[in-house]
gemmi code that builds the backbone of each chain (N, CA, C; Angstrom):
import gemmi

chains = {
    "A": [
        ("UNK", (-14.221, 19.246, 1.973), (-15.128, 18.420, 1.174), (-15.914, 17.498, 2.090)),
        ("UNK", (-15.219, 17.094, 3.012), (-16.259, 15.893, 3.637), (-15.694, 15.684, 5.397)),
        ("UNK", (-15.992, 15.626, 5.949), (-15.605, 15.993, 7.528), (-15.052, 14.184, 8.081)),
        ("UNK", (-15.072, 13.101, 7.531), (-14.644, 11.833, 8.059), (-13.090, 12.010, 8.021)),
        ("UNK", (-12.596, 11.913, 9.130), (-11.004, 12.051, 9.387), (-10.140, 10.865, 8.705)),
        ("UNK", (-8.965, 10.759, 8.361), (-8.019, 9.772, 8.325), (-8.277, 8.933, 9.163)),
        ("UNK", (-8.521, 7.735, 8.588), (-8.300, 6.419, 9.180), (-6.852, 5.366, 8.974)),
        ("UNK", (-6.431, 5.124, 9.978), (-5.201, 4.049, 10.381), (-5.751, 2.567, 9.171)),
        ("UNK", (-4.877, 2.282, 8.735), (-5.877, 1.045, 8.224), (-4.518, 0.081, 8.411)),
        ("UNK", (-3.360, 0.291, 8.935), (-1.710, -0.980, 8.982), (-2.093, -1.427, 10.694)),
        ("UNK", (-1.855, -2.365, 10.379), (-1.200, -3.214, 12.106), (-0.478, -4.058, 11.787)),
        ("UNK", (0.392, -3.999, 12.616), (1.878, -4.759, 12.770), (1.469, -6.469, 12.957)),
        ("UNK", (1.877, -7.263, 12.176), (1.123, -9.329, 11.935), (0.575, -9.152, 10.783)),
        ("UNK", (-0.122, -10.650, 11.345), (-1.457, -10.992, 10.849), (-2.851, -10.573, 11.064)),
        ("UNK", (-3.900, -10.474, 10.676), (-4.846, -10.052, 10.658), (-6.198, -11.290, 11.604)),
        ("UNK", (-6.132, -11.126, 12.758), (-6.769, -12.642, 13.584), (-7.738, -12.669, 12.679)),
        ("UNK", (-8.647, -14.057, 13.051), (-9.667, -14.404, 12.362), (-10.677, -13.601, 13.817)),
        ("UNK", (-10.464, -13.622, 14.947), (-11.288, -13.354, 16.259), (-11.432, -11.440, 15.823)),
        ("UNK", (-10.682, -11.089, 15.336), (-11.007, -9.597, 14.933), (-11.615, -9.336, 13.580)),
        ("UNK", (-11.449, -10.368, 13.157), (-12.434, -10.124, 11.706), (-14.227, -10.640, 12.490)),
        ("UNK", (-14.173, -11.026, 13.410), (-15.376, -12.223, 13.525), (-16.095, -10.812, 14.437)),
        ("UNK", (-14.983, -10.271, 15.450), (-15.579, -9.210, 16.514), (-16.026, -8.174, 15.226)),
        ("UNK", (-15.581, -7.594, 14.306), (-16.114, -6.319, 13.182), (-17.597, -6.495, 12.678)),
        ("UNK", (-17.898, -8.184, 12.080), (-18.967, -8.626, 11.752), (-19.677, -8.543, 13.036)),
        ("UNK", (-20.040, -8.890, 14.546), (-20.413, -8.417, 15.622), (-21.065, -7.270, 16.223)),
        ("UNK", (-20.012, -6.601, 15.781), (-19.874, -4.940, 15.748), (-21.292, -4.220, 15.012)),
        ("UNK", (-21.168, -4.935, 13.926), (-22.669, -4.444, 13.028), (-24.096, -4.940, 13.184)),
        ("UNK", (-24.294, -5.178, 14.368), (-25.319, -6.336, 14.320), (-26.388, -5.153, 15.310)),
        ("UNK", (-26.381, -4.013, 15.471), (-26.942, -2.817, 16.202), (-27.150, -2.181, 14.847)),
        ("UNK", (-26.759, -1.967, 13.710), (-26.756, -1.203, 12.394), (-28.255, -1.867, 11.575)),
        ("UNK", (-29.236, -1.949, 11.817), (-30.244, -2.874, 11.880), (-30.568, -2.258, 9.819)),
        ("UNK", (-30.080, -1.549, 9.591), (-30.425, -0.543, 8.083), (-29.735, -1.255, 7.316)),
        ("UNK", (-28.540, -2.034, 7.888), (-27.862, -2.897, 7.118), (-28.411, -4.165, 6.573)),
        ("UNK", (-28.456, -4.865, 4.925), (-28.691, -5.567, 4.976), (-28.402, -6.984, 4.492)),
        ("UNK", (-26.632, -6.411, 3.906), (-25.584, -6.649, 3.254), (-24.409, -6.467, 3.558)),
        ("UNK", (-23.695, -7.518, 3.891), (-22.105, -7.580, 4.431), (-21.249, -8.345, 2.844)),
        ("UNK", (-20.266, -7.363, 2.712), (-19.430, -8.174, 1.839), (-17.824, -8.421, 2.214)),
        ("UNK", (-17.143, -9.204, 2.376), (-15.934, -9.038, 2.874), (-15.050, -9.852, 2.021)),
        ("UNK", (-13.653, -8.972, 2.123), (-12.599, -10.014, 1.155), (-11.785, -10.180, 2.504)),
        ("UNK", (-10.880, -10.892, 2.196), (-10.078, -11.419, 2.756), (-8.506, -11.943, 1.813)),
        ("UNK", (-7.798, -11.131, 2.059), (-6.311, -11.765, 1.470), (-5.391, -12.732, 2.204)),
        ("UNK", (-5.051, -13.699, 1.710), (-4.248, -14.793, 2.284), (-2.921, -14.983, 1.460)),
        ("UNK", (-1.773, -14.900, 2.766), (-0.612, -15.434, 2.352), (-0.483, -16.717, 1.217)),
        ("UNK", (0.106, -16.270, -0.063), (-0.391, -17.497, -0.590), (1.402, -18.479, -0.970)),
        ("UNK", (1.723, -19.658, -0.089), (2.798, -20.388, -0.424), (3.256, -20.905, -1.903)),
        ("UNK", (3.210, -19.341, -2.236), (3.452, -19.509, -4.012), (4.585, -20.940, -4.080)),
        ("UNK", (4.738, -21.481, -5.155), (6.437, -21.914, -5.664), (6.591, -21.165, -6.734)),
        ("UNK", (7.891, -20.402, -6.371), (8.803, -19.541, -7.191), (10.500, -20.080, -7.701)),
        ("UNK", (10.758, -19.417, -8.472), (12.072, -20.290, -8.644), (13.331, -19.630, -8.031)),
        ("UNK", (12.709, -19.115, -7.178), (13.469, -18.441, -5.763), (13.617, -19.902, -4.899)),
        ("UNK", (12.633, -20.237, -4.895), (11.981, -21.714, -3.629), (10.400, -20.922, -3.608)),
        ("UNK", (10.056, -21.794, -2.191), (8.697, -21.613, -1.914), (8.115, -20.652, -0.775)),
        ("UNK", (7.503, -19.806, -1.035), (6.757, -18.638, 0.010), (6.668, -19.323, 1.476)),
        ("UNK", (7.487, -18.490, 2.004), (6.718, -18.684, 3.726), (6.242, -17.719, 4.311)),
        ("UNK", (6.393, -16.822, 3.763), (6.108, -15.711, 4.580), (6.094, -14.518, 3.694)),
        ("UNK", (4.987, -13.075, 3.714), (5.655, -11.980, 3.326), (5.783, -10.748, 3.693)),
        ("UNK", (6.518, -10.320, 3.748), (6.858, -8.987, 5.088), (6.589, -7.774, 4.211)),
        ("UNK", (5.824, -6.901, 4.742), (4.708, -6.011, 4.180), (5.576, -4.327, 4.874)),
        ("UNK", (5.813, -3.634, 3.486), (6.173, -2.284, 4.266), (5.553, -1.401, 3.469)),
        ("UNK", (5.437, -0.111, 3.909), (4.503, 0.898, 3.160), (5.091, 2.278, 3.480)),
        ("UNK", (4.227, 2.966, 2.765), (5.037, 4.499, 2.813), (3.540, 4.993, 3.386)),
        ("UNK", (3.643, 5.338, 4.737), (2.402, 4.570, 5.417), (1.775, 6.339, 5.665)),
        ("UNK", (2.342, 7.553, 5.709), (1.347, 8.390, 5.627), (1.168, 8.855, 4.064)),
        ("UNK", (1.869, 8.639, 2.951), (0.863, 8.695, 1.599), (0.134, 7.636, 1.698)),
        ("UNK", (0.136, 6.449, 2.175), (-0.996, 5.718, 1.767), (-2.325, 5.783, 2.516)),
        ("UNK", (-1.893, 6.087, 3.373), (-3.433, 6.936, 4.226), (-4.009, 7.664, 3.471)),
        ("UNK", (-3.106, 8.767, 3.162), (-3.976, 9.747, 2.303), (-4.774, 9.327, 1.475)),
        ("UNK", (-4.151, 8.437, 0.478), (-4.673, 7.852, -0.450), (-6.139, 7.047, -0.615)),
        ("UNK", (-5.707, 6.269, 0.608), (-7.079, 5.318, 0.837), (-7.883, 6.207, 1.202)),
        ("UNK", (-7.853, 7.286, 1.960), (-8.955, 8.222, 2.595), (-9.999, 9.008, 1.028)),
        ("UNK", (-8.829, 9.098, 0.152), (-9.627, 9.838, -0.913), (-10.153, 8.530, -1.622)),
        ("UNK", (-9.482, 7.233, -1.672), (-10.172, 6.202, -2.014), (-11.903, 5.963, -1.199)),
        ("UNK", (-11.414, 5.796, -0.138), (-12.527, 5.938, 0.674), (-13.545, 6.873, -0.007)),
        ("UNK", (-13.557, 8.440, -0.076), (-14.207, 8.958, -0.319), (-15.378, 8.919, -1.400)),
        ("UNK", (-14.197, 8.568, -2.109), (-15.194, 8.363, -3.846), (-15.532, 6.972, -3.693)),
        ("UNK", (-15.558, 5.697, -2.998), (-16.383, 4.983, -2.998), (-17.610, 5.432, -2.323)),
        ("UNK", (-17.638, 6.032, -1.052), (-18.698, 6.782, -0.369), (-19.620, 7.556, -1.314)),
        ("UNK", (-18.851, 8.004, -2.243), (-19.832, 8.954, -3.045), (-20.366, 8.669, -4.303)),
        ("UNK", (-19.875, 7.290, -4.915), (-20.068, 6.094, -5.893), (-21.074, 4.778, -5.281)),
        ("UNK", (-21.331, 4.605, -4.573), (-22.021, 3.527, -3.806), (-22.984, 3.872, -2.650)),
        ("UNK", (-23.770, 3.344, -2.223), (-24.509, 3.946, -1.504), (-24.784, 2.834, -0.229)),
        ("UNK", (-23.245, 2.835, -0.009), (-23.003, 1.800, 1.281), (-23.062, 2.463, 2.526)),
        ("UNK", (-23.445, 2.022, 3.934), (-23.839, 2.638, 5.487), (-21.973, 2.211, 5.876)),
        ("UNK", (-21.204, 1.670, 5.506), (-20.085, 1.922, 6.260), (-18.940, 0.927, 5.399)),
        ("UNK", (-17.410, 1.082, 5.225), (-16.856, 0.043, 4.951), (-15.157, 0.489, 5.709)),
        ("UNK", (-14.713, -0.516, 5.901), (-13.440, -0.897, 7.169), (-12.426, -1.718, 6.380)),
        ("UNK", (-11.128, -0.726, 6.243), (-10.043, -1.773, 5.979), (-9.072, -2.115, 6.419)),
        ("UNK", (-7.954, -3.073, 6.704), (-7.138, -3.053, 7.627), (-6.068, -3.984, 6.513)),
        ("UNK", (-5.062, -3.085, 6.883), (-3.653, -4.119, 6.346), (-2.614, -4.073, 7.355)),
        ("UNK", (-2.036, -5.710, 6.666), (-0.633, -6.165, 7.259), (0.774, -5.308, 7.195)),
        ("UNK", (1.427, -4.599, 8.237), (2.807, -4.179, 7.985), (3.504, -5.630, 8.642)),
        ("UNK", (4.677, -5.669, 8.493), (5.700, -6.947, 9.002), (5.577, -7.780, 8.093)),
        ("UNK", (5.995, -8.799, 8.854), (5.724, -10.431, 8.697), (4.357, -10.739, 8.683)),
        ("UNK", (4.082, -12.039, 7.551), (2.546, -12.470, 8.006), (2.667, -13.788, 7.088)),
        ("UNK", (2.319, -14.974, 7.981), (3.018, -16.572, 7.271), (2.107, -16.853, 6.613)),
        ("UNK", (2.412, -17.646, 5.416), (1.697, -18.566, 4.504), (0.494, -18.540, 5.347)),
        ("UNK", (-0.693, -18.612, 4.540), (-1.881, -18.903, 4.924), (-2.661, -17.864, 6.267)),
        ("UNK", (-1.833, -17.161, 6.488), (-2.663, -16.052, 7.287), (-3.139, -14.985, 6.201)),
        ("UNK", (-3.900, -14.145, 7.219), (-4.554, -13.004, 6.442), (-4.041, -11.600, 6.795)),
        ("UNK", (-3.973, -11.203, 5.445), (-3.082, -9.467, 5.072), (-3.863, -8.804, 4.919)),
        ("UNK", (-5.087, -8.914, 4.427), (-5.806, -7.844, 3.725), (-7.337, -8.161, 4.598)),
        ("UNK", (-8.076, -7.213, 4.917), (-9.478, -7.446, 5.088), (-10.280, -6.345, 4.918)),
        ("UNK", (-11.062, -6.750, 3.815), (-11.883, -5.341, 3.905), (-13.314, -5.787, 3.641)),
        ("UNK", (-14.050, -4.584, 4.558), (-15.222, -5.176, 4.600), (-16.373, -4.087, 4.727)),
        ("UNK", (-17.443, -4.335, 3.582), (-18.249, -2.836, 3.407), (-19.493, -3.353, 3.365)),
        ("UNK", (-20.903, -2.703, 3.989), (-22.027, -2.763, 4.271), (-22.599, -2.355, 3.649)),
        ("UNK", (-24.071, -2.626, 3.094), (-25.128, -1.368, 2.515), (-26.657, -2.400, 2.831)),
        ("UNK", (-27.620, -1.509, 2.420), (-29.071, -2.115, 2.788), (-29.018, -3.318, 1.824)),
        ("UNK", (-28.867, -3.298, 0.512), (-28.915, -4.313, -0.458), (-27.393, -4.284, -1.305)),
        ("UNK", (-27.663, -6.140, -1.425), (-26.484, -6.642, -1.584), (-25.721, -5.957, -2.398)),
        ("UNK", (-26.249, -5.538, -3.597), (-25.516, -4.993, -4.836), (-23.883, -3.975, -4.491)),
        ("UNK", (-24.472, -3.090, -3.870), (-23.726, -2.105, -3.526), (-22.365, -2.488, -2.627)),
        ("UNK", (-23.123, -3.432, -1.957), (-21.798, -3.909, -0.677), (-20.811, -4.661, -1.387)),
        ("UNK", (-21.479, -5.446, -2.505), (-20.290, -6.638, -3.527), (-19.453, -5.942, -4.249)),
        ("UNK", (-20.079, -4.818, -4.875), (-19.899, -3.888, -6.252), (-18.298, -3.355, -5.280)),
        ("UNK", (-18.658, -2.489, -3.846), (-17.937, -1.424, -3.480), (-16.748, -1.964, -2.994)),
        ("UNK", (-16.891, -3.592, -2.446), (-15.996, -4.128, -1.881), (-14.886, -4.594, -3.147)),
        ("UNK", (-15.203, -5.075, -4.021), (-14.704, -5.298, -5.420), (-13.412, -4.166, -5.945)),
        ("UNK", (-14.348, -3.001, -5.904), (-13.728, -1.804, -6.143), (-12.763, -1.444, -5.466)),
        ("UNK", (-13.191, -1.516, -3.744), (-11.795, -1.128, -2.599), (-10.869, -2.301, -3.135)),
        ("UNK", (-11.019, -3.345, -3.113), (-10.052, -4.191, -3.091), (-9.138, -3.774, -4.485)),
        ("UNK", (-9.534, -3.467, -5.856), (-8.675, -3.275, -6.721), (-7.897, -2.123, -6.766)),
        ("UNK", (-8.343, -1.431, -6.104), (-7.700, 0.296, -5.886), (-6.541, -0.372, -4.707)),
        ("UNK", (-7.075, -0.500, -3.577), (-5.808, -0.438, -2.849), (-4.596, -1.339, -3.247)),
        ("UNK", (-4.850, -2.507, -4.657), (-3.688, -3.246, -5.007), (-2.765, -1.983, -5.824)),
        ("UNK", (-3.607, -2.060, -6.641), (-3.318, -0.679, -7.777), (-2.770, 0.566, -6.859)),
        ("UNK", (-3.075, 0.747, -6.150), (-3.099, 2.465, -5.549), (-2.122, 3.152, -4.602)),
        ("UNK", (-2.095, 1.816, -3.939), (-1.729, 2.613, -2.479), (-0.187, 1.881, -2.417)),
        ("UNK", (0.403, 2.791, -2.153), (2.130, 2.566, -1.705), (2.786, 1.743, -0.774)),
        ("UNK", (2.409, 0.262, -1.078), (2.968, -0.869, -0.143), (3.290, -1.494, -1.092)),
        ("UNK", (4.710, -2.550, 0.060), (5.295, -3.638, -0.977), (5.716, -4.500, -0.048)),
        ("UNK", (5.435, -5.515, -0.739), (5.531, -7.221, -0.146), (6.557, -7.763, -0.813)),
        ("UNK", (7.842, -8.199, 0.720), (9.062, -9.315, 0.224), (8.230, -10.344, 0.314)),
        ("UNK", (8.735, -11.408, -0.630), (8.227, -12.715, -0.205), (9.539, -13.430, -0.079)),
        ("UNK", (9.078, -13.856, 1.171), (10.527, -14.672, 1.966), (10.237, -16.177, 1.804)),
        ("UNK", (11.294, -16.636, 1.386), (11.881, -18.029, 0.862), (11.397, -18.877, 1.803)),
        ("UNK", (11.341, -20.397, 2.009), (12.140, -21.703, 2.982), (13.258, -21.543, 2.679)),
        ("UNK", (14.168, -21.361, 2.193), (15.489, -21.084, 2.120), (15.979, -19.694, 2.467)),
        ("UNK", (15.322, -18.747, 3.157), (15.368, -17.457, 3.408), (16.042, -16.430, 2.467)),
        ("UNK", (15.766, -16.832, 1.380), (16.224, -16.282, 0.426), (14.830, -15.093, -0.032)),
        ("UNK", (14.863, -14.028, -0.677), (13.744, -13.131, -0.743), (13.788, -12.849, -2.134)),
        ("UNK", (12.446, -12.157, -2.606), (12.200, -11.976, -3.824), (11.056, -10.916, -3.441)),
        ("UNK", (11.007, -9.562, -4.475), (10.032, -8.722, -4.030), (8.578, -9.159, -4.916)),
        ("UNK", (7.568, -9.155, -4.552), (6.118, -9.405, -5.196), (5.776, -8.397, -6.252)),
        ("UNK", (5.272, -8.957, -7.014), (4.680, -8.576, -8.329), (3.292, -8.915, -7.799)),
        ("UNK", (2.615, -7.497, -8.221), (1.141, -7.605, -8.202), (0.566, -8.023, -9.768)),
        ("UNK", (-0.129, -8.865, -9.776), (-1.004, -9.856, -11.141), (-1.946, -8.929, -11.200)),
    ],
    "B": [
        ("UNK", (19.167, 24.379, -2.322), (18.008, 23.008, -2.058), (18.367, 21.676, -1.467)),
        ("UNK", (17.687, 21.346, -0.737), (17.877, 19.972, 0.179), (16.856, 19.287, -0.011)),
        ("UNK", (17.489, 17.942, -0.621), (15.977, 16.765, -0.901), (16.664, 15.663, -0.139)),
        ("UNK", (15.409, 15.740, 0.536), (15.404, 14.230, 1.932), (14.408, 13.474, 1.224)),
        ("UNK", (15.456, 12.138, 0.895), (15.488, 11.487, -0.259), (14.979, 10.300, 0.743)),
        ("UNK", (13.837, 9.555, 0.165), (13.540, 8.186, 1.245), (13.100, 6.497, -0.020)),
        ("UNK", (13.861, 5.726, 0.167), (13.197, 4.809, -0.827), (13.017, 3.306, -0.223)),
        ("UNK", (11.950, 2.774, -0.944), (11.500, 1.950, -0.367), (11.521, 0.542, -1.756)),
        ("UNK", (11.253, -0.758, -0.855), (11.233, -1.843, -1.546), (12.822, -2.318, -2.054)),
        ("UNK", (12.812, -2.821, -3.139), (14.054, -2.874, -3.882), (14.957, -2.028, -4.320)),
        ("UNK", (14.513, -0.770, -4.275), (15.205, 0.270, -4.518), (15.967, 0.398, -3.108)),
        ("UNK", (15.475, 0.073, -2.010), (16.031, 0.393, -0.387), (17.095, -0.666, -0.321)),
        ("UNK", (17.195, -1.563, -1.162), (17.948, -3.034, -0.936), (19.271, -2.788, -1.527)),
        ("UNK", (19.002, -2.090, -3.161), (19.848, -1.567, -4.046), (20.843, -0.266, -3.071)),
        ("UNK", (20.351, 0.846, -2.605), (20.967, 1.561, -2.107), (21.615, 1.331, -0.700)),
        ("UNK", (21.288, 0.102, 0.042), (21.692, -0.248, 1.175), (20.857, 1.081, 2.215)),
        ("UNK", (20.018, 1.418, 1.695), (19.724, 2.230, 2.951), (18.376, 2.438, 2.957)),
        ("UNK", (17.414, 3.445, 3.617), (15.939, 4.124, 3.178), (16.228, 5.352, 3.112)),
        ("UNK", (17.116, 5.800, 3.801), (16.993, 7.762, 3.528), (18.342, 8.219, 3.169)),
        ("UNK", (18.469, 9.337, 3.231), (19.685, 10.285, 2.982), (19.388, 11.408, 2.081)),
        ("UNK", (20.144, 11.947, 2.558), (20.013, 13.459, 1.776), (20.890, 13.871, 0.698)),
        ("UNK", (20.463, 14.888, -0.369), (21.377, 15.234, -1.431), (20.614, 16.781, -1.617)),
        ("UNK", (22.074, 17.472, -1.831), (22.173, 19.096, -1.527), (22.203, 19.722, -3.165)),
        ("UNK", (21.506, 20.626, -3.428), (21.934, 21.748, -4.183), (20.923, 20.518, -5.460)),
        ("UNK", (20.005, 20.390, -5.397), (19.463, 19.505, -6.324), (18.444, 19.761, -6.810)),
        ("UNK", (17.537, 20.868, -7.882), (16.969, 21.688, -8.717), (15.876, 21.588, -9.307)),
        ("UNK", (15.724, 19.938, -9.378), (14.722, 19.365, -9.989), (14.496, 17.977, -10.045)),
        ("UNK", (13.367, 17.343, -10.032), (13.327, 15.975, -10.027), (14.440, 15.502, -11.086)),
        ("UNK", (14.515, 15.876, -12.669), (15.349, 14.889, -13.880), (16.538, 15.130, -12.650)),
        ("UNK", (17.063, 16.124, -12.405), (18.055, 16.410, -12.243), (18.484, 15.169, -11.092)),
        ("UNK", (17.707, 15.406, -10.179), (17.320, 14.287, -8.968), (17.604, 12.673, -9.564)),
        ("UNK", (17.142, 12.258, -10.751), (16.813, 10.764, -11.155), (18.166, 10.882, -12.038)),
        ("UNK", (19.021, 12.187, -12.431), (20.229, 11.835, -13.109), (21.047, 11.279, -12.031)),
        ("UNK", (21.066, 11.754, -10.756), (22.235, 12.283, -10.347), (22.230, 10.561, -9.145)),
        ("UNK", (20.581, 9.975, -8.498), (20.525, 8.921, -8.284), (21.454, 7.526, -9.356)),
        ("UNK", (20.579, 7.995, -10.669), (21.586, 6.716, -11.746), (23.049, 6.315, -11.397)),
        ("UNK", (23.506, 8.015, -11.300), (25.147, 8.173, -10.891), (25.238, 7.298, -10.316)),
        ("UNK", (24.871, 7.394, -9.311), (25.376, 6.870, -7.258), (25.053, 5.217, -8.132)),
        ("UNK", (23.641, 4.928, -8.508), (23.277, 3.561, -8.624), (22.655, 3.083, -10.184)),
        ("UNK", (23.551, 2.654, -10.662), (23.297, 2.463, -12.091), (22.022, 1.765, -12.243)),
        ("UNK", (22.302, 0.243, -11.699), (21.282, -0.457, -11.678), (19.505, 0.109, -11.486)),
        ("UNK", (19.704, 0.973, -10.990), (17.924, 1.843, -10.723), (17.990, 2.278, -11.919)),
        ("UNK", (18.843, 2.899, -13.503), (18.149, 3.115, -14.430), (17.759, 2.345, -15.012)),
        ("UNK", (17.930, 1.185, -15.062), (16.434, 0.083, -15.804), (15.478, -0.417, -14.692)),
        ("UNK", (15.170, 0.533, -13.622), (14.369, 0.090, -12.991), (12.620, 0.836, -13.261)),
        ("UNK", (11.770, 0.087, -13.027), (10.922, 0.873, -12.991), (10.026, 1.496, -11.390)),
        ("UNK", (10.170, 3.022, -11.438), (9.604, 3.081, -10.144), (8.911, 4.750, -10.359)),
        ("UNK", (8.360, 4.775, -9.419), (7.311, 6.703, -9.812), (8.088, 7.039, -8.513)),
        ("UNK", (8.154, 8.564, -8.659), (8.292, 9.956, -7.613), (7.323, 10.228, -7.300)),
        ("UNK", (7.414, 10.477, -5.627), (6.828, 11.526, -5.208), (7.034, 12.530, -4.637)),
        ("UNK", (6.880, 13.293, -4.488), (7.209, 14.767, -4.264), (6.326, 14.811, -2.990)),
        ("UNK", (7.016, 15.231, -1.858), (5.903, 15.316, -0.513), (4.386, 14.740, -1.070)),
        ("UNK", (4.556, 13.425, -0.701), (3.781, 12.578, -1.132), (2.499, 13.198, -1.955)),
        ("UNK", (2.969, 13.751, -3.295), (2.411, 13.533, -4.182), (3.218, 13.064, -5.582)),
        ("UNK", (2.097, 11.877, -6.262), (2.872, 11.165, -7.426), (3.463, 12.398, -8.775)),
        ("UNK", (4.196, 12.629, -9.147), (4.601, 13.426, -10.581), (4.699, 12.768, -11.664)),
        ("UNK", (4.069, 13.587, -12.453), (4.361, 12.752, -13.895), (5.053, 13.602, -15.066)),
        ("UNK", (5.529, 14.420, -14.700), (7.057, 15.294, -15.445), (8.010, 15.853, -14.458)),
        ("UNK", (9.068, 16.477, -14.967), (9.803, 17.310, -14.295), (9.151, 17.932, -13.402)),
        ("UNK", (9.570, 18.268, -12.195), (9.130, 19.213, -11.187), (9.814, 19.736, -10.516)),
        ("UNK", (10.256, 21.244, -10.331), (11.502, 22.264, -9.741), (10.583, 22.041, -8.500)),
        ("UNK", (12.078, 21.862, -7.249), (11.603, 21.722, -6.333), (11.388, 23.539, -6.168)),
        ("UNK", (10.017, 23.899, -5.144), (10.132, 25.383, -4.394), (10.494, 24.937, -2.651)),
        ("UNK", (11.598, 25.191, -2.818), (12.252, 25.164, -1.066), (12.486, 23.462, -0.998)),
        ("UNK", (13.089, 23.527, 0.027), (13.619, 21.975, 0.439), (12.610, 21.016, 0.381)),
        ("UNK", (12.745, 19.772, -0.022), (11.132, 18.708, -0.344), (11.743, 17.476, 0.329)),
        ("UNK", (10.757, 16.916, -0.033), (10.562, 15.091, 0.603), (10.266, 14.385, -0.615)),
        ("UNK", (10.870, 13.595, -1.128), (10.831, 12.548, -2.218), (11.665, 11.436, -2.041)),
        ("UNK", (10.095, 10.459, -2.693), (10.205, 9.402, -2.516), (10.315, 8.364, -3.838)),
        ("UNK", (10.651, 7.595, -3.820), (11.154, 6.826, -4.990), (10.707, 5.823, -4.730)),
        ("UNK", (9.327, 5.485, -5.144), (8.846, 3.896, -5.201), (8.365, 3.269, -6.344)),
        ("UNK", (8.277, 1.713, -6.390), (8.557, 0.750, -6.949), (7.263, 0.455, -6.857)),
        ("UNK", (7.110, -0.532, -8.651), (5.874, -0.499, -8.462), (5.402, -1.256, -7.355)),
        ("UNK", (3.728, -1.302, -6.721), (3.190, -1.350, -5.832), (2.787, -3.039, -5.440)),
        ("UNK", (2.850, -3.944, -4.489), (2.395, -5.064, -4.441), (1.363, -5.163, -3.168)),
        ("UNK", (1.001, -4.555, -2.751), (-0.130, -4.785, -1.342), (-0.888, -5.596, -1.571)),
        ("UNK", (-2.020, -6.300, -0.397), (-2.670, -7.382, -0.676), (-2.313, -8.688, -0.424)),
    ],
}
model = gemmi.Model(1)
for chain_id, residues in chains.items():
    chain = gemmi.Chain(chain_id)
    for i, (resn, *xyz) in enumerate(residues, 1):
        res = gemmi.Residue()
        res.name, res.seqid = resn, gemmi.SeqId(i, " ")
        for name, pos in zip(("N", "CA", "C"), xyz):
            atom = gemmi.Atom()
            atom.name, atom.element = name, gemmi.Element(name[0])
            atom.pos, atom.b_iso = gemmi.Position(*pos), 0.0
            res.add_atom(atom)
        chain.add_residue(res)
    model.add_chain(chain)
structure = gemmi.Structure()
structure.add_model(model)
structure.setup_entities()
């Protein structure tokens, strides 16, 4: 159907802010572009009646979820009429207030880049085969419920 | 039949482990009876199969030895 290979989208942490900043960089030769949209997920120091979030350690069933995102990928490619979009998630640990999630998709006009980024972001909550402990101040754990 | 059995999340916490194998096993129900056995607590759990990572949504006879996975619903993000 379409010749773009599997893409890696887990790295082991947090997600730097200096590698989100180098991606935006990265596009600045893509001159067709004229629209950047990006999310960004942050550890959030819920209070639970566990105690309070410090941290949440991220594991996945990491070659179905490739697959997955790749056919995700696809049908946004073929639903939107965006020049490129990049996602990257947290496996491990990743503390309160860092970033897990980043995804970030381009097109000539804005519409498409907001619309598509919107879309990746609800599919891969919904979709893709990862799960987040959320670890205590009291190191006590509780597994995450996606809202 | 040999199903190399892998589970993840709370279900991995519940079984004390992520993998292991179970022999002579015919079909997924048969598969999700015979798990309850070993671990009661997973029948009020809610979680989907997959079958060499694809999701099922009925019974499915395994053809030849498989890979299934038993996950919980999903929290990424």
């Amino acid at each position: 159907m379409s010749e773009r290979k599997i893409k890696n989208i887990f790295s082991q942490g947090p997600i730097p802010a200096t590698f989100i900043a180098e991606s935006i960089q990265k596009h600045s030769s893509q001159t067709a572009i004229g629209g950047h949209s990006i999310f960004l997920g942050q550890v959030r120091a819920d209070e639970t009646e566990q105690g309070k979030v410090k941290a949440i350690d991220y594991t996945a069933f990491e070659e179905m979820a490739l697959e997955k995102m790749h056919q995700i990928r696809e049908e946004i490619f073929a639903k939107y009429p965006i020049t490129c979009m990049h996602v990257h998630h947290s496996l491990g640990q990743v503390q309160a207030g860092e970033i897990c999630l980043f995804v970030f998709s381009s097109s000539a006009h804005r519409k498409a880049a907001i619309d598509s980024c919107n879309e990746i972001v609800e599919r891969i909550k919904a979709e893709l085969p990862i799960w987040g402990k959320e670890i205590m101040e009291n190191d006590s754990h509780q597994w995450k419920v996606n809202k | 039949m040999k199903v190399e059995l892998t589970l993840f999340g709370q279900l991995a916490d519940i079984a004390g482990r992520t993998k292991f194998q179970l022999q002579d096993i015919p079909d997924t129900d048969t598969l999700q009876k015979k798990i309850h056995e070993m671990y009661p607590e997973m029948a009020n759990m809610s979680y989907s199969i997959a079958v060499n990572k694809k999701t099922i949504h009925e019974n499915t006879v395994f053809e030849g030895d498989a890979n299934v996975a038993l996950l919980p619903p999903f929290s990424g993000g």
